[in-house]
C-alpha positions in Angstrom: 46.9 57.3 144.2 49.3 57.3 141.0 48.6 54.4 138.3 51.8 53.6 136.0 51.4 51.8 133.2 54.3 49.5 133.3 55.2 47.6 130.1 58.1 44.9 130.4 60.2 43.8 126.7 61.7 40.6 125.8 63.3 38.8 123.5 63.7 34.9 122.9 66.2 33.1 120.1 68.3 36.3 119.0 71.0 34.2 119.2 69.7 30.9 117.1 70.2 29.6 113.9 66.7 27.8 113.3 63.7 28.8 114.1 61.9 32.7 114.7 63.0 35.3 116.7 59.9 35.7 119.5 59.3 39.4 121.3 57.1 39.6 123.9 55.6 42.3 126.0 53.7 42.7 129.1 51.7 45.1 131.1 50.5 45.9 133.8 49.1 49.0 135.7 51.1 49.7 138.8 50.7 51.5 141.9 53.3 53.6 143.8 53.3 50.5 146.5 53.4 48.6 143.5 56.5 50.4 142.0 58.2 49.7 145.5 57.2 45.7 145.0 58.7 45.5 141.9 62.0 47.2 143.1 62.8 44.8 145.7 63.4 41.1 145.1 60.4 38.8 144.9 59.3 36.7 147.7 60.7 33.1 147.2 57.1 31.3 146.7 57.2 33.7 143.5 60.4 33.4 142.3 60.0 29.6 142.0 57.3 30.6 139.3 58.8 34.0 138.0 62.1 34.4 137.7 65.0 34.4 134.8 63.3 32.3 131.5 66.7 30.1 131.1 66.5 29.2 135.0 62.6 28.0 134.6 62.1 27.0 131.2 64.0 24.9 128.9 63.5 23.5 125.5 62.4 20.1 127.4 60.2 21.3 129.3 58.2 24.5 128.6 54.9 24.2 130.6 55.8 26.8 133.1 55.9 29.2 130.4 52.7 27.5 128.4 50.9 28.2 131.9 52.1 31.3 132.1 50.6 32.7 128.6 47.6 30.8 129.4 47.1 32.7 132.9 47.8 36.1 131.2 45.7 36.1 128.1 42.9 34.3 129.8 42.6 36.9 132.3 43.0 39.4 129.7 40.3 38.0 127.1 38.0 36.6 129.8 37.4 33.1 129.1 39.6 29.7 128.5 42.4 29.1 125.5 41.5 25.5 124.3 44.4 24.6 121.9 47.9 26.5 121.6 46.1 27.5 118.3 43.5 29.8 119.8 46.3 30.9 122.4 48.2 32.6 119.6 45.8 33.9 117.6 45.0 35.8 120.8 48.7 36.4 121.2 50.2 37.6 118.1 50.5 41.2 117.5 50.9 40.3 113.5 48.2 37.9 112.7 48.7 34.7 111.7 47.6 35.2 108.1 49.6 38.3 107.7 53.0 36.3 108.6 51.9 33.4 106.0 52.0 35.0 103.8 55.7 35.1 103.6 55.4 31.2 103.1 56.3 29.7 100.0 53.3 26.9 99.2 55.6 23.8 99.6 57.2 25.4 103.1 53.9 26.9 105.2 53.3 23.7 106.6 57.0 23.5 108.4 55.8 26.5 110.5 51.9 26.9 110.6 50.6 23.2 110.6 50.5 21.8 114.3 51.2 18.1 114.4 49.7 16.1 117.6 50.0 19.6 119.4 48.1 20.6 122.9 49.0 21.9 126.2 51.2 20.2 128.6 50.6 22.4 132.1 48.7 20.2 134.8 45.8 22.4 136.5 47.4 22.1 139.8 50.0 25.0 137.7 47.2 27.2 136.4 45.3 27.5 139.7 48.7 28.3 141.4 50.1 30.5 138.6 45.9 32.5 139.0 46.8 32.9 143.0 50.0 34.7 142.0 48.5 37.0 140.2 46.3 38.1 142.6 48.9 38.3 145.1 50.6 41.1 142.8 47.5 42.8 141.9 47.0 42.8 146.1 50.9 44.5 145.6 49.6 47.0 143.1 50.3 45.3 140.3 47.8 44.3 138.1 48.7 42.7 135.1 46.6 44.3 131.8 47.5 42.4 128.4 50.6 40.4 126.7 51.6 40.5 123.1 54.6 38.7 121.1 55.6 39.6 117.8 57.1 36.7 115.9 60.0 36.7 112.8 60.3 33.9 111.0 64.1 32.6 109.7 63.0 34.2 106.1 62.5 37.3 107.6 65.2 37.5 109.0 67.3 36.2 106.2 65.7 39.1 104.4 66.5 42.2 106.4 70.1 41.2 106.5 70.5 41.1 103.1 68.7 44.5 103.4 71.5 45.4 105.5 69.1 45.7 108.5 71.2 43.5 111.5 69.2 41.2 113.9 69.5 43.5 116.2 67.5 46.0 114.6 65.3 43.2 114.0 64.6 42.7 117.2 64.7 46.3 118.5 61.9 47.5 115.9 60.1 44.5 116.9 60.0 45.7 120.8 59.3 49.4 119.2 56.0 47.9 118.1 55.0 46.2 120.9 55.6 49.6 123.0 53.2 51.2 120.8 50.5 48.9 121.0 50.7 49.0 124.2 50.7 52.6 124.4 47.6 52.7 122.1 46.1 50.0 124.9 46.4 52.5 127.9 45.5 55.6 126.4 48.6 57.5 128.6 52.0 57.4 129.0 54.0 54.3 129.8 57.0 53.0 131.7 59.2 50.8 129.2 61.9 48.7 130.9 63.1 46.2 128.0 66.3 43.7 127.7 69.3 45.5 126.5 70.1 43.9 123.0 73.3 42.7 122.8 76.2 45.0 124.1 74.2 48.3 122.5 74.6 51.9 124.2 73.1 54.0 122.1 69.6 53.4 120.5 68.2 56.2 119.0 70.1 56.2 115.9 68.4 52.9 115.4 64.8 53.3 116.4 62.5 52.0 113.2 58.9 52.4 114.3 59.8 55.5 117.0 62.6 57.5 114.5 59.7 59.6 113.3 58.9 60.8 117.4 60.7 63.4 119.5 62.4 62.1 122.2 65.1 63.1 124.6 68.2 61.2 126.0 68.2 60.6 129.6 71.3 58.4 129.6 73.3 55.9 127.9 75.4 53.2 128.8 76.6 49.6 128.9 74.2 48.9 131.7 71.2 51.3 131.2 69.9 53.5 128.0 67.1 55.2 129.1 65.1 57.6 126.7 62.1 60.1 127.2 59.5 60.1 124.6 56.4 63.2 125.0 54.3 61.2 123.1 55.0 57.3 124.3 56.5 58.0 127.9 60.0 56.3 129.1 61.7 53.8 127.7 64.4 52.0 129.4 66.9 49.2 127.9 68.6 47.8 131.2 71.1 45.0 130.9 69.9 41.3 132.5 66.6 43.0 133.1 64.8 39.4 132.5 66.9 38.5 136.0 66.1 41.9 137.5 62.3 43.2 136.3 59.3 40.9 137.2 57.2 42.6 133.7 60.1 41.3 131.7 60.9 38.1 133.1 57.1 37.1 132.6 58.2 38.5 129.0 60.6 36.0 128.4 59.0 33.2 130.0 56.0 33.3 127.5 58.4 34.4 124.6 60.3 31.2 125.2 57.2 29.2 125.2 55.9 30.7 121.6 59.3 29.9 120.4 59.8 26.6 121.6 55.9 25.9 120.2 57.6 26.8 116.9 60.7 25.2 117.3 57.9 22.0 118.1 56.6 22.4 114.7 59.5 22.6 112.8 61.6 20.0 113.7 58.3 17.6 114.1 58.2 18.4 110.4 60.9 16.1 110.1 60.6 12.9 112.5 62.9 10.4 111.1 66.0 13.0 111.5 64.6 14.4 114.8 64.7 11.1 116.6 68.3 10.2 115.5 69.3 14.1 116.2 67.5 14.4 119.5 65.8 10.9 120.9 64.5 12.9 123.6 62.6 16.1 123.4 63.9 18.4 120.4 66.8 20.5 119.0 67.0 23.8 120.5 68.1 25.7 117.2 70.9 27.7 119.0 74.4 27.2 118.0 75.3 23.6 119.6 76.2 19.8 118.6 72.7 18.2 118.5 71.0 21.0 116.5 74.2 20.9 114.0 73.4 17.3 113.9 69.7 18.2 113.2 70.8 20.5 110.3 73.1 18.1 108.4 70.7 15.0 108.9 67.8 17.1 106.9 69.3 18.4 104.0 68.5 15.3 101.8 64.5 15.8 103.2 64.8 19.2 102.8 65.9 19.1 98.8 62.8 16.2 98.3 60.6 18.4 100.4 61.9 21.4 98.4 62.2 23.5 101.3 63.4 27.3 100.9 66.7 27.2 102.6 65.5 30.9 103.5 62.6 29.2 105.3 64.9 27.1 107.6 68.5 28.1 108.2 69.2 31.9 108.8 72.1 33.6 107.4 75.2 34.1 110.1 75.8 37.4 111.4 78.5 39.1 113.1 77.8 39.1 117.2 78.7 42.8 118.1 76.1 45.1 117.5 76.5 47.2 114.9 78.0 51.1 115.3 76.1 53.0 112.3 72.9 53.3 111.3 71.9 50.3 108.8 71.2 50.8 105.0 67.8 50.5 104.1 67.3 48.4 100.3 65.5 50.5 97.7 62.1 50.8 98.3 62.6 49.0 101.5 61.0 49.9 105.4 62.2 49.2 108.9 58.7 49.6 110.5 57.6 46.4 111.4 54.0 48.2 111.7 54.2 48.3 107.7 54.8 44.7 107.4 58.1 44.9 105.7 60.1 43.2 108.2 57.5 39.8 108.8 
């Protein structure tokens, strides 16, 4: 019987002003009567639990998610995650010492220092979450490992003054994850990953993969699909978080790791939190109460001395960008050489 390695992509807070941009990626091995699962719509006991990320999660409440990550990498390392501390240093394709130390000394704690912090999913969630699982690996799919990569706002600040666009950002991120999960199974995979923004044509852009042959199967507003003899296929399909099972479990720990973040940061400043948001916290996209959030901490921020680098990112155009970006001297897209975190 053929075995695919199937590896959904993800991203979570492209679009934000505060906080890091969160790519996630999934495996799993998958049958052929596995392949035919994953092609049809899920049955509706699933889809309560796995579905689109912004129809299940939301900055309020992001235990489905937590439970979700907890499920995967549990199963994956073999034992129990006790603190949302151990569950990313489990999680994080870049350690977490290899991202701080982009921190300036009076900033690290905004990000790194949980406040208070724990996990929120009952047990009743878990233990359902653990049955679903084995439903799909009774489907042929069995799910194998889950990394996110994370960038902070200074990274990101960075590469666009390096003239490398978010979007590049975030595709060199998902290049990456492709290869570690490559290196994982030791054979070919089968990449399907969100399409970033309205982007037709990647391989003028690939960061991590520009150095490997590959082949252009076809590109277009709703599908890019590439062929690489060394990695296996790669496919960017639009709404693939609504249409991919891999990928929406992608984005539904993704939006956890961010919102964890997004926890941490705006925790780091109570007094402004609670008038900005009384209930829950700011989401750190582009709308009224995060505004509000921003305005209400620049006083704390100056007596804090907080990089602005470290908290607001730079704006960007929206449309993706139509030539290759220029590289700073001395500078790297990789993010396997660190450059970009």
């Amino acid at each position: 019987m053929a075995v695919v390695y199937r590896v959904g992509a993800d991203e979570n807070g492209l679009g934000g002003q505060l906080g890091p941009l969160v790519v996630t990626a999934v495996s799993a091995d998958v049958t052929e009567a596995g392949t035919r699962f994953l092609s049809r719509r899920l049955p509706k006991r699933l889809r309560e639990d796995l579905d689109d990320s912004k129809a299940l999660v939301s900055s309020h409440d992001t235990r489905l998610g937590e439970a979700w990550c907890r499920v995967l990498l549990q199963r994956e390392a073999g034992g129990a995650l006790d603190t949302p501390v151990g569950l990313l240093s489990r999680l994080l394709l870049t350690p977490e010492g290899a991202l701080r130390t982009r921190c300036p000394s009076q900033t690290e704690a905004q990000c790194w220092q949980p406040r208070s912090e724990g996990f929120g999913a009952e047990r009743a969630t878990i233990e359902k979450l653990t049955r679903h699982v084995a439903e799909l690996e009774e489907r042929g799919v069995s799910l194998r490992s889950v990394r996110s990569e994370v960038i902070c706002t200074n990274a990101l600040n960075a590469n666009k003054r390096n003239g490398v666009h978010r979007f590049m950002t975030d595709l060199h991120a998902m290049e990456a994850l492709l290869l570690d999960h490559r290196a994982r199974a030791e054979r070919p995979i089968l990449a399907v990953c969100g399409k970033i923004g309205g982007m037709g044509q990647y391989g003028r852009f690939f960061g991590p993969l520009s150095a490997e042959l590959h082949s252009v199967l076809v590109e277009g507003r709703a599908e890019s699909r590439y062929h690489f003899p060394s990695l296996g296929e790669v496919r960017f399909v639009r709404d693939a978080d609504a249409k991919d099972p891999l990928v929406m479990l992608a984005s539904l720990v993704g939006k956890y790791v961010r919102e964890l973040f997004m926890e941490r940061i705006t925790s780091f400043y109570p007094k402004e939190r609670a008038l900005a948001a009384p209930e829950g916290h700011p989401s750190g996209y582009h709308d009224p109460v995060t505004q509000r959030f921003v305005e209400l901490t620049r006083r704390a921020r100056r007596r804090l001395e907080v990089v602005d680098d470290c908290f607001l990112r730079i704006r960007e155009e929206k449309s993706p960008p139509t030539a290759k970006p220029k590289r700073a001297a001395g500078a790297a897209v990789n993010p396997g050489q660190g450059s970009l975190f």
